[in-house]
C-alpha positions, -999 to 999 in steps of 0.1 A, spaced: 467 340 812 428 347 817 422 314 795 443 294 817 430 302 846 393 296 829 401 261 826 395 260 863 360 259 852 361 237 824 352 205 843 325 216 861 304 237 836 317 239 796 294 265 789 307 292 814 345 280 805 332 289 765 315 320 778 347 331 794 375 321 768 351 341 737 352 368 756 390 371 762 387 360 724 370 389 709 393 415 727 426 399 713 407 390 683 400 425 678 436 429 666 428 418 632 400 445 620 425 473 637 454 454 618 434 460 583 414 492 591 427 510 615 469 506 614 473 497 582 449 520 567 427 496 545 390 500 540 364 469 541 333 467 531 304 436 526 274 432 505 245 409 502 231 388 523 227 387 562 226 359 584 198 356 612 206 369 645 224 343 672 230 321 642 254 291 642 271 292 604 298 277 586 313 306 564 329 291 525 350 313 510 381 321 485 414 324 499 431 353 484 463 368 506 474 364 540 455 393 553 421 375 541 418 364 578 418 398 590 395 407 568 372 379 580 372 395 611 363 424 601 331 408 588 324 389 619 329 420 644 298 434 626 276 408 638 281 420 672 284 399 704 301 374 707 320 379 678 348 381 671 351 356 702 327 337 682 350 330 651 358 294 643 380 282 613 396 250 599 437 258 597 469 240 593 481 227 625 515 249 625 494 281 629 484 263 662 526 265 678 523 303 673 529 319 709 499 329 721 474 338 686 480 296 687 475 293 718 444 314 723 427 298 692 427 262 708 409 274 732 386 292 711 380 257 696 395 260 663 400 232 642 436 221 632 444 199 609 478 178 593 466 176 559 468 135 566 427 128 555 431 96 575 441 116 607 424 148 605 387 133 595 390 118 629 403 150 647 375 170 626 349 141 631 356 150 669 358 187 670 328 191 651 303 172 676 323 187 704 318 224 688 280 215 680 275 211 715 279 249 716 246 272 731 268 301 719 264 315 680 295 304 663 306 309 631 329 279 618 352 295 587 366 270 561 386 277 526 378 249 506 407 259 483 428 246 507 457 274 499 461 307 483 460 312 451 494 317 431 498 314 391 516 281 397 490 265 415 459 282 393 477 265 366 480 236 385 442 236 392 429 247 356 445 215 342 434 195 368 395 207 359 403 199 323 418 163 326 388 155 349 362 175 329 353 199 354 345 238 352 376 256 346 380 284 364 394 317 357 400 332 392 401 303 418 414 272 425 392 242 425 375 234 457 381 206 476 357 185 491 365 166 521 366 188 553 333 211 537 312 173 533 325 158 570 314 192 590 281 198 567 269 158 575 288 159 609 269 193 621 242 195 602 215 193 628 234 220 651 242 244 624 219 271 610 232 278 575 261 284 554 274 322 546 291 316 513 319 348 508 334 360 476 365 378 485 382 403 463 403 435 465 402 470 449 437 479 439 466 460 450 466 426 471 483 433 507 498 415 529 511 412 567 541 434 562 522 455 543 496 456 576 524 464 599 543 491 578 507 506 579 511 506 540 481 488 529 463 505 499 429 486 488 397 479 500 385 444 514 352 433 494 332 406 511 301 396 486 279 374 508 250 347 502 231 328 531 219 294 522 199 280 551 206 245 562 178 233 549 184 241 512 215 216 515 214 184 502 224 158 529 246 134 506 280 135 500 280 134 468 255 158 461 270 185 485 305 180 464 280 191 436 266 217 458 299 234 468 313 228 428 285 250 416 291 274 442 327 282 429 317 278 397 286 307 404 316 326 427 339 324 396 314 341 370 308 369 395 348 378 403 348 377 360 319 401 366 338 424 396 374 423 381 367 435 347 354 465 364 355 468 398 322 494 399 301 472 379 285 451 402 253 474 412 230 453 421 255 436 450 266 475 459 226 483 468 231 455 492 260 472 512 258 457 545 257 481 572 296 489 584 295 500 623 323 513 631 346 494 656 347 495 692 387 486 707 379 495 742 385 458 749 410 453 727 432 483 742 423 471 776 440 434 772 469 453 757 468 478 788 469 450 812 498 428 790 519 460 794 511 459 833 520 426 835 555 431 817 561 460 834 557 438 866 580 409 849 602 437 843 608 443 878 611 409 891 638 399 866 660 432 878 657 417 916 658 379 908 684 364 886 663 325 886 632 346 870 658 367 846 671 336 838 639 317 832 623 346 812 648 352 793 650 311 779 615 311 776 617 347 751 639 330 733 620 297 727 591 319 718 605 340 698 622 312 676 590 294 671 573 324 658 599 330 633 601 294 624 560 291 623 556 326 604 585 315 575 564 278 570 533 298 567 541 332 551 546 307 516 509 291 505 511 254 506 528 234 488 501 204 491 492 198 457 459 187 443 447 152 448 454 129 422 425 124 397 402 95 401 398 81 367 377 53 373 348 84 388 356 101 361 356 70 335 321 69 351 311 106 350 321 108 312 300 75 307 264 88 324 271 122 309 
């Protein structure tokens, strides 16, 4: 409701509309870190490197379960204001039809996409100069996986790697390319650096129902590197390189962490410092949403039209949730791009 009525401003000043919509952002968005931490009882910590204060970044990282995004939160809370308001990320358009997270994250400017390259590098192409426009710190998250990883599609990816000659790797899916190279070139004047984020989990992996039966048992590890903008090579064939040595880098230290998950000292003397969490915002939106149904409440027991209209409305929200949630409980089931042989004809040939 408080977004809608922003858009009052958005013709006449972008900046406040931005200002207003990250700040209704961060208090729902604050639902995530007391989803992991706090209700389902997880633990999170991060390691490694900072980025600077006020900094615009776009954050690379694995993609693990379905609470990663949670977890991501978590992170970007820590930075203090505006975050989490100040989250960004590169999603699957269905996520976008569910009732009100879907809602709220369009106007948070996220980027959704059909998984149609001839489509979505428009809609990216467009989002990106529109986001870059931005005088707020943002930070623009993107798994280059594309999906979670599952033993079907690892094997899928491993002999991928091998038919085309690249790295194979033991405990990720091969990156893909496309979205990370348009939004590098497209922003690269407007955006600071890169955080690059090696996700893993101590003990078992959970997941949403796990979150909301408050049965989650693990911590959330977030090991992070900052490259500045600068230190990116500006082609796109070289930041394909870039990002495949990246995994490849990612991939030998999650060999290192998952053999033993206490043997990685020198990124543990890095702990990042964990604040803990303020809600007050978060519990105030939910405060006033119980006001308001309260108030609905009332109004259907006196008026049959708004019983009537509330109650059609419930039930075409509630069927698109269910419908949305099935279609993206599963990870995708878009496979890896068919090889190019004659690139990799010409790879083998130079090599």
């Amino acid at each position: 409701m408080g977004q809608l009525l922003a858009l009052v401003v958005l013709p006449f000043d972008r900046h406040l509309f931005r200002s207003i919509s990250t700040w209704l952002g961060s208090a729902f968005l604050m639902s995530g870190p007391f989803l992991l931490e706090d209700w389902g009882g997880g633990k999170f910590s991060s390691y490694g490197e900072q980025a600077p204060p006020n900094a615009k970044v776009l954050v690379v990282t694995n993609h693990v379960t379905d609470m990663d995004w949670a977890g991501g939160l978590s992170y970007l809370t820590r930075f203090g204001e505006p975050f989490p308001g100040g989250a960004k990320a590169i999603a699957k358009n269905t996520l976008m039809h569910i009732p009100i997270f879907g809602w709220l994250t369009y106007f948070l400017e996220f980027m959704y996409i059909k998984r149609d390259w001839e489509s979505d590098k428009h809609t990216l192409t467009k989002q990106a100069n529109q986001l870059g426009t931005s005088r707020l710190p943002f930070a623009l998250c993107l798994f280059p996986e594309g999906t979670r990883k599952t033993p079907k599609k690892h094997a899928q990816s491993q002999e991928f790697c091998k038919k085309n000659g690249y790295p194979v790797l033991n405990n990720l899916l091969y990156p893909r390319f496309k979205a990370f190279t348009l939004i590098a070139m497209t922003m690269r004047d407007q955006l600071d650096g890169v955080i690059d984020i090696t996700l893993f989990f101590d003990g078992e992996h959970p997941n949403m129902a796990d979150a909301f039966s408050r049965k989650i048992n693990c911590k959330c590890n977030f090991i992070c590197k900052y490259y500045p903008m600068n230190e990116l090579p500006e082609k796109e064939e070289e930041l394909e390189e870039w990002l495949r040595n990246i995994w490849v880098k990612k991939d030998a230290l999650l060999d290192e962490v998952l053999k033993d998950q206490e043997a990685f000292p020198r990124q543990r003397k890095d702990e990042l410092k964990q604040d803990p969490l303020n809600y007050t915002r978060f519990f105030a939106l939910f405060g006033v949403s119980c006001l308001f149904l309260v108030g609905l409440s009332v109004l259907m027991v006196v008026n049959k039209v708004i019983r009537r209209v509330v109650v059609v409305m419930s039930v075409i929200t509630w069927v698109g949730f269910a419908v949305t949630m099935v279609s993206n409980l599963r990870p995708s089931n878009v496979g890896l791009k068919k090889p190019d042989l004659k690139a990799s004809s010409q790879r083998k040939k130079a090599e």
